[in-house]
DODOKOL-939765 format. One line per field, with one value per residue: residue in one letter; z, x, y of N, C-alpha, C, CB in turn. Coordinates in pm, whole numbers, plus 50000, padded with zeros to 5 digits. Glycine has a CB too. Example, Ala and Ser with C-alpha at 12.3 -4.5 7.8 and 13.67 -1.06 7.14 Angstrom:
BEGIN
residuo a / s
n.pz 50780 / 50708
n.px 51319 / 51285
n.py 49431 / 49775
ca.pz 50780 / 50714
ca.px 51230 / 51367
ca.py 49550 / 49894
c.pz 50780 / 50787
c.px 51320 / 51290
c.py 49670 / 50003
cb.pz 50905 / 50572
cb.px 51131 / 51408
cb.py 49553 / 49940
END
This chain:
BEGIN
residuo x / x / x / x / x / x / x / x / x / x / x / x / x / x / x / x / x / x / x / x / x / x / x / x / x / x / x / x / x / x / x / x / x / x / x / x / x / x / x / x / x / x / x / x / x / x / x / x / x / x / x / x / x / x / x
n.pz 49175 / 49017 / 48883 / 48987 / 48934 / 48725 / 48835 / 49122 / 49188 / 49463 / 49581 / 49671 / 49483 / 49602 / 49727 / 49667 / 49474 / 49654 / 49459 / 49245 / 49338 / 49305 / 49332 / 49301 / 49078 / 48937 / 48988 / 49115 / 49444 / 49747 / 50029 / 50246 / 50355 / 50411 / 50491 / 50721 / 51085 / 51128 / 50850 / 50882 / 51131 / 51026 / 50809 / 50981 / 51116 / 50926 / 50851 / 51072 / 51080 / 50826 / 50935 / 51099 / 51008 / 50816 / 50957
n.px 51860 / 51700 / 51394 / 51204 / 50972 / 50694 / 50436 / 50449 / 50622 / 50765 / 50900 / 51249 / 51525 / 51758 / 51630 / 51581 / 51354 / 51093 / 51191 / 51009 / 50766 / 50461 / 50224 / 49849 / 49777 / 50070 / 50279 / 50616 / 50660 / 50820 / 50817 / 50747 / 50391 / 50161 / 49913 / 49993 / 49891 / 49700 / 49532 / 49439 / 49337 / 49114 / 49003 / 48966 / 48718 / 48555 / 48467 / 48397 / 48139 / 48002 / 47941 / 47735 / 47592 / 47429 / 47309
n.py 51679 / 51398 / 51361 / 51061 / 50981 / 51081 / 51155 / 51146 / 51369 / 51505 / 51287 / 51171 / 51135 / 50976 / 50742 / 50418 / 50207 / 49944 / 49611 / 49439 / 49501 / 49712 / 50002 / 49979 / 50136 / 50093 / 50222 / 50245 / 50094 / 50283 / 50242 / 50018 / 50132 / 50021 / 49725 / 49534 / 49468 / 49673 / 49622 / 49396 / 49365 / 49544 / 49333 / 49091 / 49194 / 49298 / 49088 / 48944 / 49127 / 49071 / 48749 / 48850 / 48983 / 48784 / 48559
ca.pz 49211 / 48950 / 48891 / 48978 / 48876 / 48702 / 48925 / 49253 / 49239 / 49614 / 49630 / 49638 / 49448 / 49674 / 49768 / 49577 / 49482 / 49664 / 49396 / 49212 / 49373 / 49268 / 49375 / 49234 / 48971 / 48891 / 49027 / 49198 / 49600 / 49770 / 50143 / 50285 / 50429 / 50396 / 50543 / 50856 / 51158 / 51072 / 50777 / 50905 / 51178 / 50940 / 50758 / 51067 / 51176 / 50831 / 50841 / 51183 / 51075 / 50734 / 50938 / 51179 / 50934 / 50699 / 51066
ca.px 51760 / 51646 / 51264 / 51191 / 50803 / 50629 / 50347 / 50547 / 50761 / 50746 / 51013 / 51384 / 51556 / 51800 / 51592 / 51532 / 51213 / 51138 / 51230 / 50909 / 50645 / 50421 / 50089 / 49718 / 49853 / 50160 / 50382 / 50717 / 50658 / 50964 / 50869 / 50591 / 50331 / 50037 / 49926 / 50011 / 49759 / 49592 / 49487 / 49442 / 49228 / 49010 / 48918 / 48865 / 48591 / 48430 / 48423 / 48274 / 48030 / 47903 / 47859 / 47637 / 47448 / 47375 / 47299
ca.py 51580 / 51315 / 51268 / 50920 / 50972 / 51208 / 51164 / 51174 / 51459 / 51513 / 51151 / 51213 / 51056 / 50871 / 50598 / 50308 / 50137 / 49775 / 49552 / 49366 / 49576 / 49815 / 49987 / 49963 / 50239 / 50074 / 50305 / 50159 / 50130 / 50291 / 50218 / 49990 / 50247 / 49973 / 49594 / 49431 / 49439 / 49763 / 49588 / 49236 / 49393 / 49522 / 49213 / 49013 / 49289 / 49292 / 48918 / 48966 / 49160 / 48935 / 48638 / 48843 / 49005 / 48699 / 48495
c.pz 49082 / 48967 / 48869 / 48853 / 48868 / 48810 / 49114 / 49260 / 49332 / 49635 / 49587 / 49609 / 49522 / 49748 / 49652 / 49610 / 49542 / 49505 / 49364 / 49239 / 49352 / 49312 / 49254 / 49105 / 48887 / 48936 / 49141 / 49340 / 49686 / 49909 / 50160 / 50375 / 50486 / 50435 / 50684 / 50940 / 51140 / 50967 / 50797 / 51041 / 51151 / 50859 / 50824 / 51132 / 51051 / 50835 / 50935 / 51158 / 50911 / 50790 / 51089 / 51102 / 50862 / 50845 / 51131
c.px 51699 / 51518 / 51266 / 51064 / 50783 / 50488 / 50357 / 50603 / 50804 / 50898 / 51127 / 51428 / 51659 / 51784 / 51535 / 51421 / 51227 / 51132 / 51069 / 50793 / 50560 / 50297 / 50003 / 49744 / 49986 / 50243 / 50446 / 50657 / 50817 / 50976 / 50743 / 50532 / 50150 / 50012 / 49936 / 49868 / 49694 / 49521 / 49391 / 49331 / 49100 / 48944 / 48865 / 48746 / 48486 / 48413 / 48316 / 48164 / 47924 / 47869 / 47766 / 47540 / 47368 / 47310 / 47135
c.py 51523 / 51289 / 51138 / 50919 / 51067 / 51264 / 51218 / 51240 / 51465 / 51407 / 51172 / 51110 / 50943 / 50770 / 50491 / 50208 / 50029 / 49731 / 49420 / 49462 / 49696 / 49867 / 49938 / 49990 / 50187 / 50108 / 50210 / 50180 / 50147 / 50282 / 50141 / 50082 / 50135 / 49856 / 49600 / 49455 / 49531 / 49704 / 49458 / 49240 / 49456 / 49466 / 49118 / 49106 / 49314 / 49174 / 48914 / 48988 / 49109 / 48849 / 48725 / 48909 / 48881 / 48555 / 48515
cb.pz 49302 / 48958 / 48807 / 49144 / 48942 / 48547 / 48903 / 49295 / 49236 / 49684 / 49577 / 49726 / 49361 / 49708 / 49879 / 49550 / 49359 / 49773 / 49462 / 49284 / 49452 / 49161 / 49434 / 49283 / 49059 / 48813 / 49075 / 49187 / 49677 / 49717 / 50239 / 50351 / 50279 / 50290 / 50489 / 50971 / 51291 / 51022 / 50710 / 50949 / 51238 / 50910 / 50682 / 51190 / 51238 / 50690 / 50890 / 51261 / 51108 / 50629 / 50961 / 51308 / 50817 / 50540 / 51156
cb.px 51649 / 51702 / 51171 / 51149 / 50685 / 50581 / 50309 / 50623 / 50769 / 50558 / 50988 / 51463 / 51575 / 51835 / 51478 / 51638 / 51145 / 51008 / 51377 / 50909 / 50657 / 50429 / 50036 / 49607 / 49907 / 50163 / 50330 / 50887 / 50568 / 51030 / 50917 / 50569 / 50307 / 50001 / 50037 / 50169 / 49755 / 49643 / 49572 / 49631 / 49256 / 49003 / 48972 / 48947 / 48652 / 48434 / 48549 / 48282 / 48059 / 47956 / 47962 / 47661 / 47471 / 47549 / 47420
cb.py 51642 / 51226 / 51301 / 50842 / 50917 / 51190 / 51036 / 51116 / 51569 / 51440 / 51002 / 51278 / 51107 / 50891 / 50612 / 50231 / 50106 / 49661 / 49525 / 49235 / 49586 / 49808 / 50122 / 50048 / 50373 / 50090 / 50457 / 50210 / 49997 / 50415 / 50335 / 49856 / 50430 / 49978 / 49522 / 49481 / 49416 / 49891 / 49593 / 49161 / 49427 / 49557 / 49147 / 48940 / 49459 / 49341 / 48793 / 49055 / 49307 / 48855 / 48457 / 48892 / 49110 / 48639 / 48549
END
């Protein structure tokens, strides 16, 4: 088994990073785990709730 990352040991090596992408940290991303509507439903509910506080 090849360390990808020193940080990551845990990740086997037979998958390959997406291509361009990286997290916060830098470090390659080797599956999306993060985004779509979980995410996208938490910015329309903080939005929600700025324009009722500032209202």
């Amino acid at each position: 088994m090849a360390m990808v990352d020193a940080e990551a040991p845990f990740l086997e090596g037979g998958e390959e990073p997406l291509a361009g992408v990286s997290d916060f940290r830098g470090r390659p991303v080797y599956h999306v785990t993060s985004g779509g509507w979980r995410s996208a439903i938490f910015v329309a509910g903080m939005h929600s709730l700025h324009c009722i506080s500032y209202s």
